[in-house]
Each structure stands twice: as structure tokens, then as C-alpha cells.
N, C-alpha and C positions, 0 to 999 in steps of 0.2 A: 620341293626344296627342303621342305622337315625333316624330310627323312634321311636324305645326307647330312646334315646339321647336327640333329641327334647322332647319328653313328661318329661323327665326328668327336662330339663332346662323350661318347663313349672311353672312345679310342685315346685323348687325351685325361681322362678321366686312370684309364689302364697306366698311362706312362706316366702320370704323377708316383700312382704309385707303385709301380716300378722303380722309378729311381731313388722315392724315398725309401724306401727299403733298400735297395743297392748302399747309400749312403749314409743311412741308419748307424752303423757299427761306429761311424766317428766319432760321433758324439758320444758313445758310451762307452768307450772303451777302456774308463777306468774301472767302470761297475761289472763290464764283462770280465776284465783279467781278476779284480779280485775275487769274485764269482770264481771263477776256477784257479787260482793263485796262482795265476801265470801275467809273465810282463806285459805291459801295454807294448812293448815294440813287437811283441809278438803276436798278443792279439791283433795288431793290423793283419796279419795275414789273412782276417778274415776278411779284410777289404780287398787287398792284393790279389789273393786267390779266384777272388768272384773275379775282378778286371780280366784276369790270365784265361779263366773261361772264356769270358766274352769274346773275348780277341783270337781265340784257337777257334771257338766253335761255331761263330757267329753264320759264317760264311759258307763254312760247308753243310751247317743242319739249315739253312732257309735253304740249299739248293737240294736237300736230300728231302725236302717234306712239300716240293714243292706241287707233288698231284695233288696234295689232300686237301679237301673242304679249307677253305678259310676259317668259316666261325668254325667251325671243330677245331680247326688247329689253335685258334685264338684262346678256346675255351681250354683245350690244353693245358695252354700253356699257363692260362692264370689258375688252374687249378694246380699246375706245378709249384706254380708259386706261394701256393698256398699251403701246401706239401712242407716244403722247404723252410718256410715261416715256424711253419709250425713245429717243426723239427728243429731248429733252432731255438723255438721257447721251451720246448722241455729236455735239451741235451745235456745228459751228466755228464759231460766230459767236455775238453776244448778240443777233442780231436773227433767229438762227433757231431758239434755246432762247426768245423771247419768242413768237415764232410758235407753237412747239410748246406753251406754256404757253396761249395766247391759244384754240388750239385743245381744250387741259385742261380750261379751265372752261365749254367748251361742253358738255362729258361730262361733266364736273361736273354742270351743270345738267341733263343728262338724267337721270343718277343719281339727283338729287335730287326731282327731278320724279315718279318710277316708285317709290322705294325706299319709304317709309312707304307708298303706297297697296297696293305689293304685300304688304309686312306687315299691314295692315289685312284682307286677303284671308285670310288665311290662320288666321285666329281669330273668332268669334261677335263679333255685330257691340257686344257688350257689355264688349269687352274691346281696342278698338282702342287706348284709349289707353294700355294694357300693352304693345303689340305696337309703338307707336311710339317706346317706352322704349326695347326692344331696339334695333331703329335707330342712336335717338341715345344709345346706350351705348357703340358701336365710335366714336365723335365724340369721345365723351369719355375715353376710354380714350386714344385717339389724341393728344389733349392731354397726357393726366397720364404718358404713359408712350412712346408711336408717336412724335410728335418730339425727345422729347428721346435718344431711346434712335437717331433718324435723323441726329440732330445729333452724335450720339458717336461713329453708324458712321463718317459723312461726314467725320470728322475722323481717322479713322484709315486707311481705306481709298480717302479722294478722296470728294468729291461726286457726279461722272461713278457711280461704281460705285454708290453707292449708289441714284441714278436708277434705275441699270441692276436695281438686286437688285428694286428695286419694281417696278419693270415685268414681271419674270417672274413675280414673286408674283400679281401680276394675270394675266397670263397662267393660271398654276394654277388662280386659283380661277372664272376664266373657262368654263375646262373641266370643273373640279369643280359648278359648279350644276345641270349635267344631272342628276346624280344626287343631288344636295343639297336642291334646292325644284322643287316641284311644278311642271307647266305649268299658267298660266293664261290664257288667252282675250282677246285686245285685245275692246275694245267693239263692237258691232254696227254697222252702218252707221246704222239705226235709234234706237239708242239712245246715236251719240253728245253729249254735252254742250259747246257750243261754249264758250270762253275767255270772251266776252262774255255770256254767261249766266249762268254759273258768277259773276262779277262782279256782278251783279243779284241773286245769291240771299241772302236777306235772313239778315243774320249776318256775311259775308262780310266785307262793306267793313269792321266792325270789328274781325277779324281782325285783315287784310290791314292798316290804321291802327293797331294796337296793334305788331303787329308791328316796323313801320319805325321807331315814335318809341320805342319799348322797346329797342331795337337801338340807335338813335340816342344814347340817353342813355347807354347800355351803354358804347356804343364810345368814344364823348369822351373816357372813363373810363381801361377799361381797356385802349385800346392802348399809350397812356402809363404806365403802370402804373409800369417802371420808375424816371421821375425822379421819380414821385409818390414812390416806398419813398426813393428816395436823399435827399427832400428833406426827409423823414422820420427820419432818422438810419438809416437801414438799410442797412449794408455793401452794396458792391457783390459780394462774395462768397454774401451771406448772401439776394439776391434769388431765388437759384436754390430756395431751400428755401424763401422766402417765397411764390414760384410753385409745390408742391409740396404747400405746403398748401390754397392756392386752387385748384389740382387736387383734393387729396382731398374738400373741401369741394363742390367740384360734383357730384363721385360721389354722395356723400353727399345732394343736394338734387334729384339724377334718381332717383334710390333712392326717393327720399318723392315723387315727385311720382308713378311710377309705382304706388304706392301708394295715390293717392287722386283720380287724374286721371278713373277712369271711375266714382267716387263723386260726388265736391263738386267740380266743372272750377269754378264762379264762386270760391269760397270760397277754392280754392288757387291762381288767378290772382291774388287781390285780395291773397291774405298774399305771397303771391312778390315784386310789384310795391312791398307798401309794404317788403318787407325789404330791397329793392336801395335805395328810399330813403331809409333809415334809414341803411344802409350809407353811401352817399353824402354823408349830409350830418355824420355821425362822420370821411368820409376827407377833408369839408372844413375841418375842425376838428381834426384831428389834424398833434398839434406834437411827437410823438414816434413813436418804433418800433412800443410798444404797441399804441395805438390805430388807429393806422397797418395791423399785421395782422392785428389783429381786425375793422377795414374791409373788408381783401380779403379776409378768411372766408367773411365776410355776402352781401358780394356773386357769391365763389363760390359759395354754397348757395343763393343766388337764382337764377344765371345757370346752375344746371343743371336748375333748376326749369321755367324759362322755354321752352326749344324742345319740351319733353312738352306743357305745358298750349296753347302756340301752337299746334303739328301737330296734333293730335288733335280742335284746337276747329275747323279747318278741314276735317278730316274727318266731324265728326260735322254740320257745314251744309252739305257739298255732298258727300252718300254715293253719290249716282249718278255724279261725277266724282273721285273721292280722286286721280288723279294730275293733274287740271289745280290742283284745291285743293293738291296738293302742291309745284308747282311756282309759283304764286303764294306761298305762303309763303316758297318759298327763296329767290324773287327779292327778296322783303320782307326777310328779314334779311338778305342783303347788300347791298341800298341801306342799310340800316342801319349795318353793317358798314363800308361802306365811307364813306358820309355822315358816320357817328360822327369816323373817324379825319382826314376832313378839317377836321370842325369844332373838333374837338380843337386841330389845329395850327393853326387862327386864334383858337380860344381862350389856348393858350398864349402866340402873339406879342401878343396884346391885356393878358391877367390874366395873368398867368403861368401855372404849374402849377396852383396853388393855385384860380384857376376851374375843372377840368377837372372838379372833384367837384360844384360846385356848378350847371354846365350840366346836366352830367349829371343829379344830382338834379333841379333845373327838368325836364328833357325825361320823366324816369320818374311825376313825376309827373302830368304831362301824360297820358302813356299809363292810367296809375292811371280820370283823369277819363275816356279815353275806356273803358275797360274799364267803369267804374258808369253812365256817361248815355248809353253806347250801346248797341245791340240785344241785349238779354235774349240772343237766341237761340244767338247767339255763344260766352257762357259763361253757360249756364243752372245754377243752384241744383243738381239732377240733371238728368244725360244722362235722355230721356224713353226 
């Protein structure tokens, strides 16, 4: 049992920091543009770009690598990332730290693509949606704790360095999986699963649809999050703690989902989805601080709920391919992800802030509907 455990805490060890490096650039992004005397609305594209990866390549490079070794592939790809890091801490240009980024989220998406099917591997097939918690624990961890704690190096030591610090860390733990997780076996020639297949296999496309418009509604939401709180009465001092607790609050809702994902998956989609509702349609209505942070509670302990019962249900419909079903999922929530935040800023120039809750509500529960009228087998009652 150690030895799934460790590779476990490997593997969420990998997607901490994974995401705080995806997520790294927000935080800095005044010290980056005047680093190279370019605007911050531009410098986002360093973030943007990396999402647009993800979500073009996630999908088709887990089903294009799919013979190869796992830990080779794994080690790949964190040596990519380290590549890439590090290419971005000494880039003299913003068009060649956009490069090196654009580069990111193709590793990114291998990552993503490999990372829960290889945890899926490494546990009875009765317990995958436990093993995909681990996963997306280093995610969220990397939220509540990895960027902000990147934002504070980066502000004392330079951005450049802290690039740099990440990259070696990758590096380390690059070399540390030889002796951290187990080798496993890329797919047979025989028994590979083509991407187009795995799309056909009934379940899927409800996924794969829950996924993007549950994203979608998400993100409207909470990439604006800040002038929601501000429009709210909530100090700009005091948003930092208001995000603090929508961190612990997500711990908190991957905590219970990991709990009861390989029991009741239909039962804890369906409360997940209408909690982020409920949440939504309180942060549309909310004319104060109060209810204002008790909106982004809710929708924290939803939206840590969310990527367990998503990953898992795609694993438990396509078990003869977990990393191309894994890599459709992450390309699903960053269309999401990145869809959300632009519909967001055509909903703000349209309704103000003030529709950002209630799109988003509409779209969740959209998602809600396809979760109850679409394929049983998706999120069944119990895993069979």
C-alpha cells in the first residue's frame, strides 16, 4: 500500500506545481510588462496563450503518446517544464517568454493528459476516483497556497528568479520519479484506443458537455471575482483574505468529493452543480460584503467538487483509454476556462458586473440539465 501512496503524493506533488507555474504570470504581471515595457493587458497573453494550448493539444498529444512508457513520458514532460521555466527566466524579449509560454501549455497538456490516467493505474479500479483527488489536490493546493506564496517570492527576489527557482524544482523532481513511481507500460500496438473512438464511447460526450458549459458558467464568474467583491463593499485590502477563504473552501469540497466520488458520482455531481447555482444566484443578489462572501464560499466548495467528479466520470467511460479520456477533459475545461473569461468581458461591457453571476448561473444550470437528461452512464447512481 506505500507504494501507491508515495506515487500518489508524487504525482500531486507534479500538479501543484504544474499549476502554480501555469498561474504564476498573474501575479506578476506588472513587474513582467515593465520588464519589457509592454502593457499588462498584454502581458496576459502570457496566461491566455498557455490556456489555448492546453485546450488544442491536451487531447490529441495524450492519444498521440499513448504507447510510450508512462514514467518516461511523465519525466518528459516535467523536464519540459522545466525547459520552458527556464526559458522564460532568461527571455530578452516578451515575444520570446510568450514563445516559451506557448511552448508551457503544450506540456501542460501532456501533463494533463497522462497525469490522473497514471494515478488511476496505480490503485484498484474501485478507487480511481480517490486517486484522481490526489491529482487534483497539488491543483488546489497550488491555488490556496503555490501562487500566492510565488507572488511574494517574485516580489522580493524578481520574477526572472523565481521562473528560474521553478524550473529547477522541476528539474528535481524530474529525476526523483525514477525512484518515486512505479514503471508503467504505454498501450500495446493492439490495443490502442483512437481519440475518435474514445469520442463515440457512450458517456463521453456528456462528459466532455458538462465539462465545458460547467467551466463556462464558472469562469464568467470567477475570473472577475475581484470587482464583483469590490462592487460589494469589500475593501480592496480585504479581497486577499476573501480569496483565502474561497481557497480553503475548495480544499474543503475536493476533501468530500474524494469521499464519496467512487460511492454516489450521479448524486454528488448533481449537489455540486446545483450548489454552484445557488451560489450564483445569491452573488447576483448580493448588495453587501456578507452575502457577497458567503457567495464565493459556496462556489469554492462547489468548484473543488467539480474537477474529481468530472475526471473520474471520464475515467470510469473510457477505462481501456484513461489518458486520451484524460486529455479530453482538460482540453474541456480550458475551453471552459478560457471561453468563461471571455464571455465574462462581453458580459460586463453589456450588464455590468452585476450579470456576471447571473450568466453564469444560466450556463450552470444548463450544465445541471445536461448532467440529469443526458447518458446515465456518464454519472451513474453507483460506479458498477
Amino acid at each position: 500500500m506505500r507504494r501507491p501512496r508515495v506515487g500518489l503524493l508524487t504525482l500531486t506533488a507534479a500538479a501543484f506545481l504544474s499549476v502554480t507555474t501555469e498561474m504564476l504570470p498573474t501575479g506578476l504581471l506588472p513587474a513582467i510588462g515593465e520588464s519589457f515595457d509592454v502593457p499588462v493587458s498584454r502581458v496576459g497573453l502570457l496566461v491566455t496563450a498557455y490556456a489555448l494550448m492546453v485546450a488544442v493539444f491536451a487531447a490529441s498529444i495524450g492519444a498521440a503518446t499513448v504507447r510510450i512508457p508512462r514514467r518516461r513520458l511523465l519525466t518528459l514532460a516535467l523536464v519540459g517544464y522545466a525547459i520552458t521555466n527556464g526559458a522564460t527566466a532568461i527571455a530578452g524579449s516578451f515575444g520570446v517568454a510568450l514563445a516559451a509560454r506557448v511552448a508551457g501549455g503544450i506540456v501542460h497538456g501532456l501533463f494533463w493528459a497522462i497525469a490522473a490516467g497514471y494515478a488511476a493505474r496505480l490503485v484498484p479500479p474501485d478507487r480511481i476516483g480517490r486517486a484522481a483527488t490526489f491529482v487534483f489536490a497539488g491543483g488546489t493546493v497550488a491555488f490556496v497556497a503555490g501562487v500566492p506564496a510565488g507572488t511574494s517570492l517574485g516580489e522580493l527576489v524578481g520574477w526572472r528568479t523565481t521562473f528560474g527557482l521553478f524550473a529547477g524544482l522541476f528539474a528535481l523532481l524530474a529525476v526523483a520519479v525514477r525512484w518515486l513511481l512505479p514503471a508503467l507500460p504505454g498501450a500495446e500496438a493492439g490495443s490502442v484506443v483512437r481519440l475518435r473512438t474514445v469520442l463515440r464511447l457512450p458517456g463521453i460526450a456528456t462528459v466532455v458537455a458538462t465539462t465545458v458549459v460547467i467551466n463556462l458558467g464558472f469562469y464568467t464568474f470567477y475570473t472577475y471575482v475581484a470587482p464583483f467583491l469590490r462592487q460589494a463593499g469589500v475593501s480592496e485590502t480585504a479581497i486577499g483574505p476573501a480569496l483565502l477563504v474561497y481557497g480553503v473552501a475548495n480544499g474543503v469540497g475536493l476533501f468530500l468529493a474524494g469521499v464519496i466520488v467512487d460511492r454516489r458520482p450521479r448524486s454528488g455531481i448533481v449537489t455540486s452543480v446545483s450548489l454552484l447555482i445557488a451560489a450564483l444566484v445569491l452573488a447576483s443578489v448580493a448588495g453587501s460584503s456578507v452575502p457577497a462572501l458567503l457567495a464565493l464560499a459556496v462556489c469554492g466548495l462547489a468548484g473543488g467538487t467539480m474537477p474529481v467528479f468530472l475526471q473520474a466520470a471520464a475515467l470510469r467511460v473510457a477505462p481501456a483509454a484513461p489518458d486520451a479520456a484524460s486529455g479530453l477533459t482538460a482540453a474541456a475545461f480550458n475551453v471552459g476556462i478560457g471561453g468563461g473569461a471571455l464571455l465574462g468581458s462581453a458580459t460586463i461591457g453589456v450588464g455590468g458586473v452585476p450579470g456576471l453571476a447571473v450568466v453564469g448561473a444560466l450556463l450552470a444550470a444548463a450544465a445541471l440539465a445536461v448532467v440529469v437528461f443526458g447518458s446515465r452512464l456518464a454519472f451513474p447512481p453507483r460506479p458498477a
